[in-house]
N, C-alpha and C positions, 0 to 999 in steps of 0.2 A: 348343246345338241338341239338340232331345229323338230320342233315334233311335226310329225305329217297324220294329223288327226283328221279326221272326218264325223259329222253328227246328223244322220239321218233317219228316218221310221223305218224302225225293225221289220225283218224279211224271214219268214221262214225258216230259208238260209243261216241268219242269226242264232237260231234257238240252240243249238249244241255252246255257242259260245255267251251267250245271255247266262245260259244254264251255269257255265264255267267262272262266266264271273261271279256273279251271285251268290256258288258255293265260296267263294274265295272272300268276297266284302260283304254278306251279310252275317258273319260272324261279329264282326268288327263293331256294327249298329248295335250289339247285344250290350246287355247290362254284364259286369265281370263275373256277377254271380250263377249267370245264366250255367243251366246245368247244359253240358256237351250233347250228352242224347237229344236231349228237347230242341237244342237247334239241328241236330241233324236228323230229326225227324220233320221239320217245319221246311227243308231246305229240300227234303226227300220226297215233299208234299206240294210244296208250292215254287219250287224254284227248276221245275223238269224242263227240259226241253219241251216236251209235247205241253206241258202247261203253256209254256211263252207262246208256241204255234195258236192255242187254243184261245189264250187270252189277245192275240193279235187281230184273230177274226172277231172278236164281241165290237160290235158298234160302239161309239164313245169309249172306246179305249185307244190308245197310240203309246207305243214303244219306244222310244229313241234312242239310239244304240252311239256310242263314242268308241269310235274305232278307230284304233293306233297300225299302223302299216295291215290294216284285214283284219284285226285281231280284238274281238270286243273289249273294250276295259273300262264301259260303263255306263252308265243306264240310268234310264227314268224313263216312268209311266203317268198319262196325264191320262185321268178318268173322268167325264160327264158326267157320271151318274152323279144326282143328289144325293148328299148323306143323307142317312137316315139314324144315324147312333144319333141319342137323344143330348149328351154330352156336347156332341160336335155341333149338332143344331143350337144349342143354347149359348154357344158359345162365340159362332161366329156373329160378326156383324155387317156384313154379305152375302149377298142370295142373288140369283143361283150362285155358284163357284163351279171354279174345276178344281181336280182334288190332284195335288199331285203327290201321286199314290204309292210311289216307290223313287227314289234318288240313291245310287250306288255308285262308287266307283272303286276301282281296284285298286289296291295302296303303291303299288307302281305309279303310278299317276299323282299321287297325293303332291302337293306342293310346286307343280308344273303347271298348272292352270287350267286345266284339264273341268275341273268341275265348274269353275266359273263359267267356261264356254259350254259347257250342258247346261248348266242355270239358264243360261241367256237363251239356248236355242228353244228346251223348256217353255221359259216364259214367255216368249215370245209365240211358240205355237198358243200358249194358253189365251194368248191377247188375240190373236185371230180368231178362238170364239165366240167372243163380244161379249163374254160374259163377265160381270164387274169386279169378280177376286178370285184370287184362287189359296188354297188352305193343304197345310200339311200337317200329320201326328210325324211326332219325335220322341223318345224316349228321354224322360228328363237326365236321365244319366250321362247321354252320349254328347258331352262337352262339346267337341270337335264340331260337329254336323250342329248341335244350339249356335254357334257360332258364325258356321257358315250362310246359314239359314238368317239368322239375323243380318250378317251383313249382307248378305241378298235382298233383304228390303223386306222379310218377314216379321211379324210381330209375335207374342205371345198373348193367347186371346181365353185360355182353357185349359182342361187336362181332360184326358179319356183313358181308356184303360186298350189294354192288347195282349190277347193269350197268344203265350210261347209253351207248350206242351200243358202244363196244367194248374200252372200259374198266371195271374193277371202283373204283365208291365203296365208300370206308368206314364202315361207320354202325354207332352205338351203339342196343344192345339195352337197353331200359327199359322195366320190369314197375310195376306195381303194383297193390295187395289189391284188392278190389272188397266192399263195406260186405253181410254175408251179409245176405239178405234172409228173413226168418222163413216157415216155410209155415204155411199157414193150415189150418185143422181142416175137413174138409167136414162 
C-alpha cells in the first residue's frame, strides 16, 4: 500500500488532530511503571489543542505535523530556545543548539517509514538554522525511540531528569552536529 503522506508546519487547523495524536503516542514514551493518572493529567495539561495553537504562535517554536490522507499521525517540535537545565548545559558539547522538543508518532505508522521521513524533514529544518547541533531528552527506558534516535545520527551525551505527575523520569541527553549550511554572497 502506497502511503500519501505529507510533512509540513503545524496550522491551527492542526491542533484538534496534534491533540489526538499525542493522546494516542505519548502514552507509548512512558516508562511501564508510569502510573495511568499522571500521564493523563500531563496529556490533559500539555497536549490540548489550544496548547498546540498557543505553542505555535511562541517565536522559536515550529510544529511539524505528518499527515496521512489529512489526518495527523505525527509530530515534532523544534525549539530555539537555549537550555537552561544545568544537566543539559553540562552535558552537551554544542552551543547554541535547537532542541528538538517533542518526536511522536502514532503506532499506525510505526514500521512504514513514516518517522524516518519526519526525522529528515526535522533535521533538515534544524539545519536551516545555522545553528551547529541540535539535542534531545529520551527516557532511558524507551528502547524503541533510544534506537531510532541513535540510528538518526544521535548520540548519548547525559542524563536529565522529567516530572510526570510527581515523580522524576530519567532521560538520556542526545546531541547531534547539524550539516553547516554555507552563507551565500549578496
Amino acid at each position: 500500500m502506497e502511503m500519501n503522506i505529507d510533512i509540513s508546519a503545524a496550522t491551527p487547523d492542526d491542533a484538534a488532530g496534534l491533540a489526538a495524536c499525542a493522546a494516542v503516542s505519548f502514552p507509548l514514551a512512558c516508562p511501564a511503571d508510569s502510573l495511568p493518572g499522571d500521564i493523563e493529567r500531563h496529556i490533559a495539561t500539555h497536549f490540548t489543542a489550544d496548547r498546540f495553537i498557543d505553542t505555535m504562535a511562541r517565536p522559536g517554536h515550529t510544529i511539524l505535523c505528518l499527515r496521512e490522507e489529512g489526518r495527523v499521525m505525527g509530530w515534532s517540535m523544534l525549539v530555539l530556545d537555549q537550555p537552561t537545565d544545568t544537566h543539559v548545559l553540562a552535558s552537551l558539547s554544542l552551543a547554541p543548539v535547537a532542541e528538538l522538543s517533542k518526536f511522536y508518532v502514532h503506532p499506525e505508522q510505526h514500521g512504514r517509514g513514516s518517522a524516518n521521513a519526519l526525522m529528515a524533514a526535522t533535521l533538515e529544518l534544524a539545519a536551516t538554522t545555522g545553528l551547529p547541533g541540535a539535542w534531545l531528552g529520551v527516557n532511558q527506558e524507551n528502547t524503541r525511540a533510544l534506537r531510532f534516535y541513535e540510528k538518526s545520527g544521535f548520540r548519548r551525551v547525559g542524563t536529565k531528569r522529567f516530572l510526570l505527575g510527581d515523580r522524576f523520569e530519567d532521560d538520556f541527553i542526545l546531541e547531534q552536529p547539524l550539516p553547516a549550511r554555507p552563507v551565500r554572497a549578496a
